[in-house]
N, C-alpha and C positions, 0 to 999 in steps of 0.2 A: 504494500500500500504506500505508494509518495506521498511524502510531506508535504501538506498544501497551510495555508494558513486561516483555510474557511472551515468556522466551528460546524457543528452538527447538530442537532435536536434525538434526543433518546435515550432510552434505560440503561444506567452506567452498566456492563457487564459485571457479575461476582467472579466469575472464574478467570482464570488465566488467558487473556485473550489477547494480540496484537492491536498495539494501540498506535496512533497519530500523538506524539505528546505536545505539539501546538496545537491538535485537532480531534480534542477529545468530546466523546457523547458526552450528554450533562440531564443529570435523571431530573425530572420534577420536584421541586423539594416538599416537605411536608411537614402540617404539626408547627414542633418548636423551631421547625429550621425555617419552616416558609415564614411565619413571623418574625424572627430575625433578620429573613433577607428583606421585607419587607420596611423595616424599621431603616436598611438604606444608611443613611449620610449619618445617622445617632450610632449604628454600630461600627462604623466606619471611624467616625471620630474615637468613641472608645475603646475599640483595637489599636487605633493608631498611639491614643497616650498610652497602651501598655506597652507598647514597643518602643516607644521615646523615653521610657525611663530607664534603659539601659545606656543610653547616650547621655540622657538627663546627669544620672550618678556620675559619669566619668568626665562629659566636657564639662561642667560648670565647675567642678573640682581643678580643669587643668591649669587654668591659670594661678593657680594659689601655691604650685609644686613647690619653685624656690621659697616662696613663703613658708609652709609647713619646715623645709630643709633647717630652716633660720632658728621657726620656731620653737622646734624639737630638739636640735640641735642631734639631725641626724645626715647621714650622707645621700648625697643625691639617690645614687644607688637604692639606696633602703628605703628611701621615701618612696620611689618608684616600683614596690614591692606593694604600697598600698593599692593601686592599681590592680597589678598581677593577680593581689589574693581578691581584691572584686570579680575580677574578669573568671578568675579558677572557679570563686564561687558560683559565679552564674553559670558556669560550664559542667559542673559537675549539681548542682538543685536542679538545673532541667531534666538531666538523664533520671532523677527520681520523682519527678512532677510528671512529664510526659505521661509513662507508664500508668500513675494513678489517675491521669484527667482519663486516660482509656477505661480505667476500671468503675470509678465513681464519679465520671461525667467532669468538664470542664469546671464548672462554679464554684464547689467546696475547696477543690485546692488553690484554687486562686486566689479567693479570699483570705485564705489563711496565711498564703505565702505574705498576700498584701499587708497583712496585719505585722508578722514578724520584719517587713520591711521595714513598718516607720518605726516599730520600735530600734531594728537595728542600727537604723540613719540616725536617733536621734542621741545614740551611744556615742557615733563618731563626733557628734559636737560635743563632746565631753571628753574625750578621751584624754590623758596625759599625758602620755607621752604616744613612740612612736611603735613599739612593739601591740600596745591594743588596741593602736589606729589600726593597725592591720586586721587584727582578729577581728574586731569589729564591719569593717570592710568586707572579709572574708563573709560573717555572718549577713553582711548586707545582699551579697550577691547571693549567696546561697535564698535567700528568701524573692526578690527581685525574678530570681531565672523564673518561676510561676509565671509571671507576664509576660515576659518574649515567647517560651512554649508553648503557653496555653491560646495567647492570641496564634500561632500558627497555628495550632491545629483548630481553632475556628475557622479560619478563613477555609481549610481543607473541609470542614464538615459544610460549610456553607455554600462555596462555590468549586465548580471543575473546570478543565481544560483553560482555555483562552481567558475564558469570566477571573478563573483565580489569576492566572497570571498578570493579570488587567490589575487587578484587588491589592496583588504586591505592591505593584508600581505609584497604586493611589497609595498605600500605607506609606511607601517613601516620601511621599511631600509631606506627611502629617511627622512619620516620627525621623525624619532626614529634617526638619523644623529645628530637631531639640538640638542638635549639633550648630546649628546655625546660633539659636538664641541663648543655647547654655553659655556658651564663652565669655557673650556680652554681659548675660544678665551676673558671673562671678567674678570680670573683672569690675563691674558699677559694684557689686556686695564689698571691696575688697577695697572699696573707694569710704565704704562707711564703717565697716568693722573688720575682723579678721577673717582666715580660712575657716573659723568653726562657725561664723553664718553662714558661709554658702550649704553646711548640713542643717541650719534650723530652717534655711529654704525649704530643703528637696525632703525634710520631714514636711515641711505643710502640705509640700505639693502632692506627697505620698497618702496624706491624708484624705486632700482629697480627691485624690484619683480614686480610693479606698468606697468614698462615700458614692462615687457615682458609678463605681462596677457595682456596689448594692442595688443600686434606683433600678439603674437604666441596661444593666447586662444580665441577659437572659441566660437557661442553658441551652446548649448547642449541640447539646452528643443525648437523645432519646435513650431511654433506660435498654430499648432492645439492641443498640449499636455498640454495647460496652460489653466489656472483655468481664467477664466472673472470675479467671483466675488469676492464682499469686504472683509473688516471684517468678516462680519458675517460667510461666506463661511469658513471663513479660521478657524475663534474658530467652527466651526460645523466638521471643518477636525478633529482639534486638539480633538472634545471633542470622533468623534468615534475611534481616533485613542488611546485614555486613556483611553476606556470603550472595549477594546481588552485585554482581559485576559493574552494571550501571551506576546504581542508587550511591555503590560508595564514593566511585568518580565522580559525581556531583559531587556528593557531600565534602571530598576533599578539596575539590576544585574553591569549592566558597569556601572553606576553613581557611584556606591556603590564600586566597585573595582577601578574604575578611583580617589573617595575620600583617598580607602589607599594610592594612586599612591600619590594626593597631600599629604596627611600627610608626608611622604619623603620627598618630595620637598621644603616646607614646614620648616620642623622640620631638615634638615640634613645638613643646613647652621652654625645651633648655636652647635646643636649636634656633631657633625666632628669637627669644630674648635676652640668652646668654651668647651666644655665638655673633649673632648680626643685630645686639643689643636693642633692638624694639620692647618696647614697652608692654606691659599686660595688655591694656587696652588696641595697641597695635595689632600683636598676637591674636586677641579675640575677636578682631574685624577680617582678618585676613585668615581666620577659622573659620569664621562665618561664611566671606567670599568662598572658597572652598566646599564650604557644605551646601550653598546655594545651587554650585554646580552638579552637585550627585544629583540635586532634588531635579533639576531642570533634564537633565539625560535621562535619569528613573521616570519623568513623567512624558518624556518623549517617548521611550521603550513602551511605555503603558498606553498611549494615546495615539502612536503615531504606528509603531515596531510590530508589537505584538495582532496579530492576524494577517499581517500583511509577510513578515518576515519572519521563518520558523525562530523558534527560540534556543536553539542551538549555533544559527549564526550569530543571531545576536551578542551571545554569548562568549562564544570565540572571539568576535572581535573586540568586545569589554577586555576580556583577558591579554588581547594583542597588545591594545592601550596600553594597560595599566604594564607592561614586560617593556614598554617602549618609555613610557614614563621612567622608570626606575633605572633603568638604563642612562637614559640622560639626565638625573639626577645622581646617579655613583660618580658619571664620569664629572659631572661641575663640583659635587662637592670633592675631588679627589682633587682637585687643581689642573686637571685637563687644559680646561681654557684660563689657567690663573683664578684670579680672585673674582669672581660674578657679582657676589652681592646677594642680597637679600632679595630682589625682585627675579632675577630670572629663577633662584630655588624655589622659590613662592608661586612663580608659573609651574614650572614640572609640579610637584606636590597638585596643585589646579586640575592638573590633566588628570596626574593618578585617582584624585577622588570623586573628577566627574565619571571616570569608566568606572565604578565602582556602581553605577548610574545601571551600567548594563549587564554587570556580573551577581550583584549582589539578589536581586529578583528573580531572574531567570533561573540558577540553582537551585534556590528554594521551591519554584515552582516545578520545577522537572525533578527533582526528586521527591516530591509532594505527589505529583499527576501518578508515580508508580505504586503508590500504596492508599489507599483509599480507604483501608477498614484498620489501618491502624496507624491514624496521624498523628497520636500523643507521641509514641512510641519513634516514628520517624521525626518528629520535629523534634525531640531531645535528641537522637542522636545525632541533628545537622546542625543542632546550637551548641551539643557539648563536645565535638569537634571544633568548629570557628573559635571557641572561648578559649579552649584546650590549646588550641594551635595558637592563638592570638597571645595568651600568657606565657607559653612559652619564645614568645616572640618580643614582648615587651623589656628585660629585663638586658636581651642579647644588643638594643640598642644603645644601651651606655655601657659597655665592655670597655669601649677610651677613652672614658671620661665625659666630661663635660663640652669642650671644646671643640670636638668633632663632627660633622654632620656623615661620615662617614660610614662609622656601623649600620645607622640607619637605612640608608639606603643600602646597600651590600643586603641586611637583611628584609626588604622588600622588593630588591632582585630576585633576590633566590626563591621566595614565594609563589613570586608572580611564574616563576619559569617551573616553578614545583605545580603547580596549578594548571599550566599552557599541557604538561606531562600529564596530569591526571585525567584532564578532558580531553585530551585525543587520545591515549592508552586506554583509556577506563571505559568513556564514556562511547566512543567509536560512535560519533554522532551519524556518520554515516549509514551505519546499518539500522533496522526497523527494531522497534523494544514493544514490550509484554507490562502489562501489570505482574506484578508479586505476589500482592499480600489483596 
């Protein structure tokens, strides 16, 4: 069957059957899910702030890094470990949130994760020193991964084919937002108090994001769609779903792209303002420029891309970008061309994060379109990869200290070319795919 980009009308098949993965059937929905879809721009919105708070937690903190350093009177390095145990945390509470939103439905674990969030965010504005800023961190993501999960596998119970990959691309402008306003809004906090208001922020905003998944968020996964059993059920999902030749290719592909995304993140606190000495408030515009671009190519891919162009090209060329970017950012920051300056690194970095526009979507949805009766389960294992992959990517960035922009890019070369490898090895977009699960 060729790959076309025009959807279809009809009963999603159960069994194992060749699929079209920009051109998939898409069943009727019913019940709690036709009311959800129906609610439109309201679920829309509140998927999209569950997904924004994992960008929420880390960019509005970035600008504060040397400050905390100062504060604590710890090394860059180690500060830079608060991060890591966020990011490990959210990578490793998905892989045990997933699993359960399959068994006892989206709503109860979300909540609850919600809950332990504000409490943990509101630990870190207390903390004193730099050892239980970490733990705390750690705890914050562990409870947080609930809402990046559990909003994916909504989107998977709610919509299929083209419809979901469409759904991705509108979630990027909403939570591709929080990268943009987080910077601004912590370096203006950092203009009136310390680093530990940017946490009495993201405790209010935790709260109420808290009160409006109560009001206004439905459940999404019908009692008859959920899995009854334990453990064991649940690593027997996990294991056929990493013994899919395809599914893991995606999922590496976005881990591995998602890791240059944190090297950036990462790396471009110390680089921007200690290296080509810009200011917070500099930093946090030229964040925001940046995030502007993912949101504008993620909304092209959604509005323009997707049914007209399979989502495997697409894809591939996100990943071209982003191998082409990092490239021309090892060789400026290595002194290739001498001393650049801050504006042409500020363009490369530009590039790498608007092709993130086309990679970061497309992944999720192509590894989402192969598993349809078990999204908790696949949308943990495609977040506690990127988180996995991205933490151990964060730390490899200051290996030379402070002064270098060097590590950084070296380590979102090597990503981006680990990635370009997974998706043509793994993914062999050429030939025709099956559903799994």
């Amino acid at each position: 069957m060729p790959e076309t980009g025009q959807s279809k009308q009809g009963p999603v098949p159960q069994a194992v059957s060749p699929v079209v993965p920009s051109a998939l059937p898409q069943a009727p929905p019913a019940g709690p899910v036709a009311a959800a879809r129906r609610a439109g721009l309201l679920v829309t919105l509140v998927l999209g702030g569950l997904t924004a708070m994992p960008p929420l937690s880390m960019d509005m903190y970035l600008p504060a890094l040397p400050a905390v350093t100062d504060s604590l009177s710890a090394p860059a390095a180690t500060v830079q470990l608060t991060l890591t145990a966020c990011l490990a945390g959210m990578a490793l509470g998905q892989l045990v949130v997933g699993p359960m939103s399959d068994r006892w439905g989206r709503r109860r674990p979300l909540l609850a994760g919600m809950v332990v969030y504000v409490v943990a965010t509101a630990l870190c504005a207390v903390a004193p020193n730099v050892e239980l800023l970490i733990a705390f961190r750690l705890l914050q993501g562990l409870a947080g991964a609930a809402g990046i999960v559990i909003a994916r596998a909504m989107v998977r119970d709610l919509y299929d084919g083209v419809e979901m990959a469409r759904f991705f691309s509108t979630l990027m402008l909403i939570s591709g937002a929080a990268p943009v306003v987080a910077p601004l809004i912590g370096g203006q906090v950092l203009r009136i108090t310390d680093w530990r208001g940017i946490f009495v922020v993201l405790t209010v905003v935790g709260i109420l994001l808290t009160l409006v998944v109560v009001k206004w968020l439905g459940e999404t996964l019908p009692p008859g769609k959920r899995h009854s059993g334990g453990v064991r059920e649940a690593l027997h999902t996990m294991r056929t779903l990493l013994a899919d030749r395809v599914f893991t290719g995606y999922m590496l592909a976005g881990g591995l792209a998602f890791a240059a995304l944190f090297a950036y993140i990462s790396a471009s606190p110390f680089v921007v303002q200690e290296i080509y000495g810009a200011s917070p408030q500099t930093f946090s515009l030229l964040f925001g420029v940046n995030s502007i671009g993912l949101i504008v190519v993620g909304q092209i891919n959604g509005k323009v891309l997707v049914g007209r162009v399979s989502l495997d090209k697409a894809l591939g060329f996100g990943l071209a970008v982003i191998t082409l970017a990092a490239t021309a950012l090892l060789l400026m920051t290595s002194g290739v061309f001498g001393d650049v300056g801050l504006f042409p690194v500020a363009a490369g970095l530009f590039v790498l994060m608007s092709a993130m526009g086309l990679a970061m979507p497309n992944t999720n949805a192509m590894a989402l379109l192969r598993t349809p009766h078990a999204a908790g389960s696949a949308s943990a294992l495609l977040g506690t990869s990127s988180f996995l992959i991205g933490a151990v990517a964060s730390p490899l960035v200051g290996i030379a200290g402070e002064r270098t922009a060097v590590p950084m890019a070296v380590v979102q070369l090597v990503c981006a070319l680990a990635a370009m490898a997974c998706f043509a090895g793994l993914c062999r977009p050429w030939q025709q795919r099956q559903r799994i699960i």
